[in-house]
Biopython code that builds the backbone (N, CA, C, O; Angstrom):
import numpy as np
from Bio.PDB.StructureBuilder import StructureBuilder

atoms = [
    (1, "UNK", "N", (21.335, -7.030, 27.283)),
    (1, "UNK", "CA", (20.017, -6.639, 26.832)),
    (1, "UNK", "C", (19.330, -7.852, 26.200)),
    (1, "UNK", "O", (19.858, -8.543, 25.328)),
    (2, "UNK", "N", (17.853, -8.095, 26.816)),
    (2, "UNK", "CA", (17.413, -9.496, 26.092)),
    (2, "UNK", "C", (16.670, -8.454, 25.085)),
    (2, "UNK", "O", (16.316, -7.283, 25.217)),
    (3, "UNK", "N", (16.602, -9.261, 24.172)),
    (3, "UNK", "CA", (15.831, -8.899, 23.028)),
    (3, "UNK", "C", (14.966, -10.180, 22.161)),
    (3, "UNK", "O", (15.420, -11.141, 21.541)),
    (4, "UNK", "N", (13.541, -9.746, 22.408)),
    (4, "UNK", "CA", (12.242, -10.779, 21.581)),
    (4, "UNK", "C", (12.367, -10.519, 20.466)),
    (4, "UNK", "O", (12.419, -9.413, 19.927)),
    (5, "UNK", "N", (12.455, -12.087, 19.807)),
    (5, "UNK", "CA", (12.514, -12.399, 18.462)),
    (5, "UNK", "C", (11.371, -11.487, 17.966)),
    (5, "UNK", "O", (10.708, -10.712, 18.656)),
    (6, "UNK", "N", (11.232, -11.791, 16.260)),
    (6, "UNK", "CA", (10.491, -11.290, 15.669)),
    (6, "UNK", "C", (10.045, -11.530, 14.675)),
    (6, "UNK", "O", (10.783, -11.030, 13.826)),
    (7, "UNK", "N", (9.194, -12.048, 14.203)),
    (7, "UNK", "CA", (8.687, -12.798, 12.908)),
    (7, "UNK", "C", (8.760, -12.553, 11.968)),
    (7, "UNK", "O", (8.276, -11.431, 11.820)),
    (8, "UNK", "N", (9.303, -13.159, 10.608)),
    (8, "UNK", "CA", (9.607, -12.644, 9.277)),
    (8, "UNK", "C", (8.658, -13.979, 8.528)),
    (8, "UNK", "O", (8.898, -15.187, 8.551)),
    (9, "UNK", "N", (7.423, -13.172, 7.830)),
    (9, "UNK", "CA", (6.893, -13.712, 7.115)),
    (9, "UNK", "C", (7.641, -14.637, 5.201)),
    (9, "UNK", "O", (7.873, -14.073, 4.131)),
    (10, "UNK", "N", (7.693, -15.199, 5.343)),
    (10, "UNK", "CA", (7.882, -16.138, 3.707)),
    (10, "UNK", "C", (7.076, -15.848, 2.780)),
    (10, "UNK", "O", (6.018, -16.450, 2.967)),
    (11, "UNK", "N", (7.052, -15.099, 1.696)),
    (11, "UNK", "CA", (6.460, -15.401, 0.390)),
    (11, "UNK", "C", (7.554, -15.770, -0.550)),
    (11, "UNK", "O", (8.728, -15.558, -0.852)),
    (12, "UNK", "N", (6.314, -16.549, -0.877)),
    (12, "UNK", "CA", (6.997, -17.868, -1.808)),
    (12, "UNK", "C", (6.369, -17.559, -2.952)),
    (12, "UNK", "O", (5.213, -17.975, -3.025)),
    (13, "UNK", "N", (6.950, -16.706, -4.243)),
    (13, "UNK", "CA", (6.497, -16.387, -5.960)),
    (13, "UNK", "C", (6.528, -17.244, -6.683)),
    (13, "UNK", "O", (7.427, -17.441, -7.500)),
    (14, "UNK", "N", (5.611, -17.871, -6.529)),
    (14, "UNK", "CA", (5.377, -19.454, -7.965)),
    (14, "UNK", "C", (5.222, -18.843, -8.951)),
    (14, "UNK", "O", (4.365, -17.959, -8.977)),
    (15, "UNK", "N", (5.783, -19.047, -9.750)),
    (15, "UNK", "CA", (6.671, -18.284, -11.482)),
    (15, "UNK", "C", (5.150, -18.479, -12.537)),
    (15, "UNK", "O", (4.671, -17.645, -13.306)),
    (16, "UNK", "N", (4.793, -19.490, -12.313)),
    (16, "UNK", "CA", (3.478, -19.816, -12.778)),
    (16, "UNK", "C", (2.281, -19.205, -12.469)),
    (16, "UNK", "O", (1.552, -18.836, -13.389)),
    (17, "UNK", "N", (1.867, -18.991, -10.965)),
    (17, "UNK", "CA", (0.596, -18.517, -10.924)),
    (17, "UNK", "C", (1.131, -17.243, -10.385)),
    (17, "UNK", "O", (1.931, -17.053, -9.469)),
    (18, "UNK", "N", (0.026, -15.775, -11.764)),
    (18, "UNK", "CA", (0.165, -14.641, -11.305)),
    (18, "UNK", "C", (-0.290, -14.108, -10.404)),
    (18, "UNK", "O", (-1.244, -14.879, -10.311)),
    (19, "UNK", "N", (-0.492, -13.231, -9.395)),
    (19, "UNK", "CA", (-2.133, -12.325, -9.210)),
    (19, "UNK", "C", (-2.048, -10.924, -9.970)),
    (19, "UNK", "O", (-0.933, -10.441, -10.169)),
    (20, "UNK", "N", (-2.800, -10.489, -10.251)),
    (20, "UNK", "CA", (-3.141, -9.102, -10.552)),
    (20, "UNK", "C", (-2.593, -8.135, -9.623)),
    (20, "UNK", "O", (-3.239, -8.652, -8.711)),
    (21, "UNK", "N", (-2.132, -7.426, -9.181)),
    (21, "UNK", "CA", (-1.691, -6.324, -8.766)),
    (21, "UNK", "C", (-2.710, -5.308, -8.590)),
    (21, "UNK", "O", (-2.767, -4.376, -7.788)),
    (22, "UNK", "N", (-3.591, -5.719, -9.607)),
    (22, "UNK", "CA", (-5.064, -4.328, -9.331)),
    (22, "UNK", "C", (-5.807, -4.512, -8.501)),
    (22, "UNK", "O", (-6.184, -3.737, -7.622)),
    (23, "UNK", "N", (-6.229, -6.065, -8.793)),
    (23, "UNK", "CA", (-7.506, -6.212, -7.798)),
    (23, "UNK", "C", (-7.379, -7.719, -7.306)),
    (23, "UNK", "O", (-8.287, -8.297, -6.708)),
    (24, "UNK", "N", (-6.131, -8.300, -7.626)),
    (24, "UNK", "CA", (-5.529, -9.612, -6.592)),
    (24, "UNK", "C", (-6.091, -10.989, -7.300)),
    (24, "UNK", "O", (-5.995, -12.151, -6.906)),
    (25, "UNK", "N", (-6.521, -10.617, -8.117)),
    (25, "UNK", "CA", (-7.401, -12.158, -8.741)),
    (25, "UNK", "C", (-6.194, -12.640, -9.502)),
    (25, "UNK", "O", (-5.234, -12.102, -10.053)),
    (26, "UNK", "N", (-6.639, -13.906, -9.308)),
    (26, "UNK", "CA", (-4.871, -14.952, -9.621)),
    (26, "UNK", "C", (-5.057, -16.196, -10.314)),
    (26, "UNK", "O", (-5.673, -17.205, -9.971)),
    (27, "UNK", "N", (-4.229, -15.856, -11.640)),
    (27, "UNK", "CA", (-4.444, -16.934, -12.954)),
    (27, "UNK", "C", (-3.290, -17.253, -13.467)),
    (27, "UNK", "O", (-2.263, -16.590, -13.614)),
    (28, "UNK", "N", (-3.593, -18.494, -13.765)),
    (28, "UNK", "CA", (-2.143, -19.133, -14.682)),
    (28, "UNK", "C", (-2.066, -18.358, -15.695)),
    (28, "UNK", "O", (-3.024, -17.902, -16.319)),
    (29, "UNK", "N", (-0.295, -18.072, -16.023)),
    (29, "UNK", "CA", (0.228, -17.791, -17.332)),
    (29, "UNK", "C", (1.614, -18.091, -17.259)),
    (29, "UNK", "O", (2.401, -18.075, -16.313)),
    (30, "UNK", "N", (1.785, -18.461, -18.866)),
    (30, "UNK", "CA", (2.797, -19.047, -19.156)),
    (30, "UNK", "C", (4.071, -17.908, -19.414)),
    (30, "UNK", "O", (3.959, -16.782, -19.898)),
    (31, "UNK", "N", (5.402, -18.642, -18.887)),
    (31, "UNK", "CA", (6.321, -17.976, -19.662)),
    (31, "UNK", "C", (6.452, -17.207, -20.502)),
    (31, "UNK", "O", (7.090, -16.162, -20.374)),
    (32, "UNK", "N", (5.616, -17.737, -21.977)),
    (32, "UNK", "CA", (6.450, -17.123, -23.148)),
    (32, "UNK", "C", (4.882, -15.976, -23.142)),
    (32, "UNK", "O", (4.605, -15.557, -24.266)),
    (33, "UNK", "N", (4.212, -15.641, -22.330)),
    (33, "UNK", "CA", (3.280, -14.548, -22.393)),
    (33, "UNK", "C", (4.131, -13.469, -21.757)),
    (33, "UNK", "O", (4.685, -13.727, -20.689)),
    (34, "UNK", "N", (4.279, -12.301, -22.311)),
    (34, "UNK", "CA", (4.880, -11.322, -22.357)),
    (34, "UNK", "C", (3.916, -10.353, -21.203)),
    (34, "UNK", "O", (4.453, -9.714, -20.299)),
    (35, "UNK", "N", (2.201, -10.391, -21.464)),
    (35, "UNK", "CA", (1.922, -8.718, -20.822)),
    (35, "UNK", "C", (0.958, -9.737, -20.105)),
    (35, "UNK", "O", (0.602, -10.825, -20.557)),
    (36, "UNK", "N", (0.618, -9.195, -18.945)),
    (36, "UNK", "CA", (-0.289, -9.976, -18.227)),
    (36, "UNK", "C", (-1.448, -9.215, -18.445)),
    (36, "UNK", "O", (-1.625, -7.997, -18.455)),
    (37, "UNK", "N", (-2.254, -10.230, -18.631)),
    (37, "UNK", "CA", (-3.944, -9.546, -19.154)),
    (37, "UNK", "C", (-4.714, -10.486, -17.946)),
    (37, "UNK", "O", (-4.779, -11.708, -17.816)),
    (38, "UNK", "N", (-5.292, -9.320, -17.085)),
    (38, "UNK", "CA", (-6.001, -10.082, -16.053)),
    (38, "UNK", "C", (-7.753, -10.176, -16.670)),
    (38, "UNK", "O", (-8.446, -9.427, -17.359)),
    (39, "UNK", "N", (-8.000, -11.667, -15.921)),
    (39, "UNK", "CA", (-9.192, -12.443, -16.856)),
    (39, "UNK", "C", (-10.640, -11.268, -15.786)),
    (39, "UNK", "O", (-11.840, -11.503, -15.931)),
    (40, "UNK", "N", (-10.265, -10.436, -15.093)),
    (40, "UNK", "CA", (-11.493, -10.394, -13.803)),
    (40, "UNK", "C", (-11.813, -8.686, -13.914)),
    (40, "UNK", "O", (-12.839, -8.091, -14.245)),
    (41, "UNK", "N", (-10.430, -8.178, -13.475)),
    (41, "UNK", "CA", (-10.288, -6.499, -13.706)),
    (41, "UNK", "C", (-10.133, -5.886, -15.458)),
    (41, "UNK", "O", (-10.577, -4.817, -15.877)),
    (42, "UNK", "N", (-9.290, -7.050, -16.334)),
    (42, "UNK", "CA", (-9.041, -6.159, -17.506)),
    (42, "UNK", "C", (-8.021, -5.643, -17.698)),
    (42, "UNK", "O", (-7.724, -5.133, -18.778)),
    (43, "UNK", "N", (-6.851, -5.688, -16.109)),
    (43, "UNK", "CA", (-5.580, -5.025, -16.359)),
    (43, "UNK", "C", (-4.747, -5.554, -17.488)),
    (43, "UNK", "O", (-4.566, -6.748, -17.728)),
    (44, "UNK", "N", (-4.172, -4.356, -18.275)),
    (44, "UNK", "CA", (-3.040, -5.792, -19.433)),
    (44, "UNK", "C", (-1.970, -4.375, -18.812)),
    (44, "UNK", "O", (-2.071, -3.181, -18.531)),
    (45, "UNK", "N", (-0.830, -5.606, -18.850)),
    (45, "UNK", "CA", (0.359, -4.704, -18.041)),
    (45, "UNK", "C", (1.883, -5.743, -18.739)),
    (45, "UNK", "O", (2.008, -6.812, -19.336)),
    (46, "UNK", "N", (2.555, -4.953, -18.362)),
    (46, "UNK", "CA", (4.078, -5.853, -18.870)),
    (46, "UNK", "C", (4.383, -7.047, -17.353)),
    (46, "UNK", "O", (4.752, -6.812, -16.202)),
    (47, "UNK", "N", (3.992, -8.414, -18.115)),
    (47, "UNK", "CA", (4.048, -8.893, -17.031)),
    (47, "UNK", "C", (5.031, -9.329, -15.696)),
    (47, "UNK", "O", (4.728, -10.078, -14.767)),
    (48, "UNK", "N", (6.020, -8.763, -15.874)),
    (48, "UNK", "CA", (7.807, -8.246, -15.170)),
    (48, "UNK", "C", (7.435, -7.131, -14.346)),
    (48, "UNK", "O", (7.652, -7.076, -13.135)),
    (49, "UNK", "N", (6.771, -6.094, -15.147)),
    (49, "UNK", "CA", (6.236, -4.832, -14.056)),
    (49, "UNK", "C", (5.030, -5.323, -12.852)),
    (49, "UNK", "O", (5.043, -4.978, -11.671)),
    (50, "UNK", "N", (3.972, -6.250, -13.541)),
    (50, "UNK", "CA", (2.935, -6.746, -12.489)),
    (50, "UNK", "C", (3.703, -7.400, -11.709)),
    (50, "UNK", "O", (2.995, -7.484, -10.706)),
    (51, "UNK", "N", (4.829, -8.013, -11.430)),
    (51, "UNK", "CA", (5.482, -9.004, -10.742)),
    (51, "UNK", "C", (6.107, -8.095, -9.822)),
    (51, "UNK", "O", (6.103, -8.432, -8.638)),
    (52, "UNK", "N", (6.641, -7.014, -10.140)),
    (52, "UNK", "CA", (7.499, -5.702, -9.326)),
    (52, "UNK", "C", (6.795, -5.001, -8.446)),
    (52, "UNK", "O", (7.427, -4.311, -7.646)),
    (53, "UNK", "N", (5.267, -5.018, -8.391)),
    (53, "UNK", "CA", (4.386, -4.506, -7.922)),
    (53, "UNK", "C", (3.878, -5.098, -6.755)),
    (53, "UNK", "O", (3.597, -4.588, -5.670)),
    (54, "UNK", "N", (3.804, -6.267, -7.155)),
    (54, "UNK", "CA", (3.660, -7.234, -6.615)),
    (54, "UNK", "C", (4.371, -7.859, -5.328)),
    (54, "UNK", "O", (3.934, -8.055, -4.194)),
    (55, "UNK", "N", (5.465, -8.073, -5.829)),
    (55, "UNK", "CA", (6.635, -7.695, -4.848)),
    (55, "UNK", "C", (7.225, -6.787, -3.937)),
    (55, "UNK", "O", (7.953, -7.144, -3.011)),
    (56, "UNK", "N", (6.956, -5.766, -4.160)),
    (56, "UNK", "CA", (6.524, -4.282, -4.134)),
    (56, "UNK", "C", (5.948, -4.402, -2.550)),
    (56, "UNK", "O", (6.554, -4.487, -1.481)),
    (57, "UNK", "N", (4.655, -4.372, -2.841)),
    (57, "UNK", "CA", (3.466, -4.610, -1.502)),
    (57, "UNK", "C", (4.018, -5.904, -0.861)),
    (57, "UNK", "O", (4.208, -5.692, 0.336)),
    (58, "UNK", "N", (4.295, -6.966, -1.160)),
    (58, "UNK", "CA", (4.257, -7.625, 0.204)),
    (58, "UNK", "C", (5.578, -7.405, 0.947)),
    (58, "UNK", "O", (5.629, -7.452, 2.176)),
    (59, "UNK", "N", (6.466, -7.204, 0.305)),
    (59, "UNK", "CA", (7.732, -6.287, 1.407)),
    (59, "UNK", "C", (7.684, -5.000, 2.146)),
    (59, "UNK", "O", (8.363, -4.709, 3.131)),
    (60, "UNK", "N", (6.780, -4.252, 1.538)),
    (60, "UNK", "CA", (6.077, -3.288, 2.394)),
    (60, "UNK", "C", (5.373, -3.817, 3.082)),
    (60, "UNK", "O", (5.492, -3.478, 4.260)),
    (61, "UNK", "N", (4.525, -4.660, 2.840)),
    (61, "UNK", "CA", (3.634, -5.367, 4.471)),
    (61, "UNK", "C", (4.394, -5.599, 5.069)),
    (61, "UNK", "O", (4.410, -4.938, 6.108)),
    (62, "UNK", "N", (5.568, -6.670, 4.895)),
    (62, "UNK", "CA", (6.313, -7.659, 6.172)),
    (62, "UNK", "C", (6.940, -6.206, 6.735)),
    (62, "UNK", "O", (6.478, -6.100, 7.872)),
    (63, "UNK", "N", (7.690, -5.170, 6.482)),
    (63, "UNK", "CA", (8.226, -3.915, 6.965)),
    (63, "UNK", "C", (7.304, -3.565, 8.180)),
    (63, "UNK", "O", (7.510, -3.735, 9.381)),
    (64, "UNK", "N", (5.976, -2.899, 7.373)),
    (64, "UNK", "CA", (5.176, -2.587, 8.213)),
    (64, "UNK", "C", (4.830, -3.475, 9.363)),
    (64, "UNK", "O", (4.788, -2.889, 10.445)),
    (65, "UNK", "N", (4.607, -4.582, 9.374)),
    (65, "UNK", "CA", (4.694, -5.614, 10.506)),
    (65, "UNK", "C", (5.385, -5.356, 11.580)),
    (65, "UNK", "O", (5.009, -5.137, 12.732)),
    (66, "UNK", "N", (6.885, -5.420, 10.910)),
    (66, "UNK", "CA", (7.777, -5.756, 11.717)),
    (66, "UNK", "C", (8.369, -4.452, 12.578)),
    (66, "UNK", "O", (9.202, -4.557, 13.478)),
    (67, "UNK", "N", (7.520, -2.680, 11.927)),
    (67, "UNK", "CA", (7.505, -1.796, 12.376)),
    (67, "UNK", "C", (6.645, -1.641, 13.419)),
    (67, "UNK", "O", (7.000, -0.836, 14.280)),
    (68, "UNK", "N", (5.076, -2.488, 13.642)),
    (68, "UNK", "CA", (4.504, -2.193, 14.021)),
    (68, "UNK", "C", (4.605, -3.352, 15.438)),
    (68, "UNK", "O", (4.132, -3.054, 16.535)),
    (69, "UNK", "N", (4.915, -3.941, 15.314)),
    (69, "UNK", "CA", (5.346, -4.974, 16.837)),
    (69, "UNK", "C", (6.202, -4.084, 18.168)),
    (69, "UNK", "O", (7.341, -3.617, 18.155)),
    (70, "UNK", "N", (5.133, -4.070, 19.305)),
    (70, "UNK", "CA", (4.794, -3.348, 20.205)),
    (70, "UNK", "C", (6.494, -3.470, 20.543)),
    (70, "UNK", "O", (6.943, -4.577, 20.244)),
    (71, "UNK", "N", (7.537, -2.468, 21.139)),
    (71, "UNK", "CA", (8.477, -2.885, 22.021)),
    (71, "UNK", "C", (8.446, -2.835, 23.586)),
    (71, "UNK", "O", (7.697, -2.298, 24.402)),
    (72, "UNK", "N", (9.618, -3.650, 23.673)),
    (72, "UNK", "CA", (9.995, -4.615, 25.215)),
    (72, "UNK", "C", (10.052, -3.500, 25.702)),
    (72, "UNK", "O", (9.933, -2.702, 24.772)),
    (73, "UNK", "N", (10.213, -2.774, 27.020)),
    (73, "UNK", "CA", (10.747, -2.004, 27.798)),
    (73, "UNK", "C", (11.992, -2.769, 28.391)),
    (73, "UNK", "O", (11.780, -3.946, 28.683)),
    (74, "UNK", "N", (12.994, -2.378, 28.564)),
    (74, "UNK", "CA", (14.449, -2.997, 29.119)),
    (74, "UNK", "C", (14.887, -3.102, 30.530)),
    (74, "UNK", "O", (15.988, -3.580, 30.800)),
]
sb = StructureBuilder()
sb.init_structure("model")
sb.init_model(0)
sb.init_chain("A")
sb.init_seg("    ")
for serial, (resi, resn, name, xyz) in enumerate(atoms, 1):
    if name == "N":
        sb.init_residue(resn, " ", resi, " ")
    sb.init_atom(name, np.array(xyz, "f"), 0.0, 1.0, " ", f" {name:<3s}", serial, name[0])
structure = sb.get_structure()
């Protein structure tokens, strides 16, 4: 059985720059800041949970992707 590859997207989480989780707008914060307070929407959140969320959705995208790629007939 041949079988076509299939693309697995890379995200790459720079520890440094957040985005918001609400509405995607993306600002530096430091380490020792505990709750992420976004400068655009207003979200203030525990910034470990915005990161989970975060993470969250783009592994559900690459899923969905990789659900949605038409198959071969054999």
């Amino acid at each position: 059985m041949d079988q076509q590859p299939f693309e697995i997207e890379e995200t790459i989480l720079d520890k440094d720059l957040k985005q918001c989780s609400t509405c995607g707008h993306k600002q530096e914060i430091e380490l020792k800041q505990r709750t992420y307070n976004c400068k655009n929407c207003s979200l203030e959140l525990d910034r470990d949970y915005n990161s989970s969320i975060n993470i969250k959705a783009a592994g559900t995208s690459a899923l969905k992707k990789l659900v949605e790629q038409p198959v071969r007939a054999a």
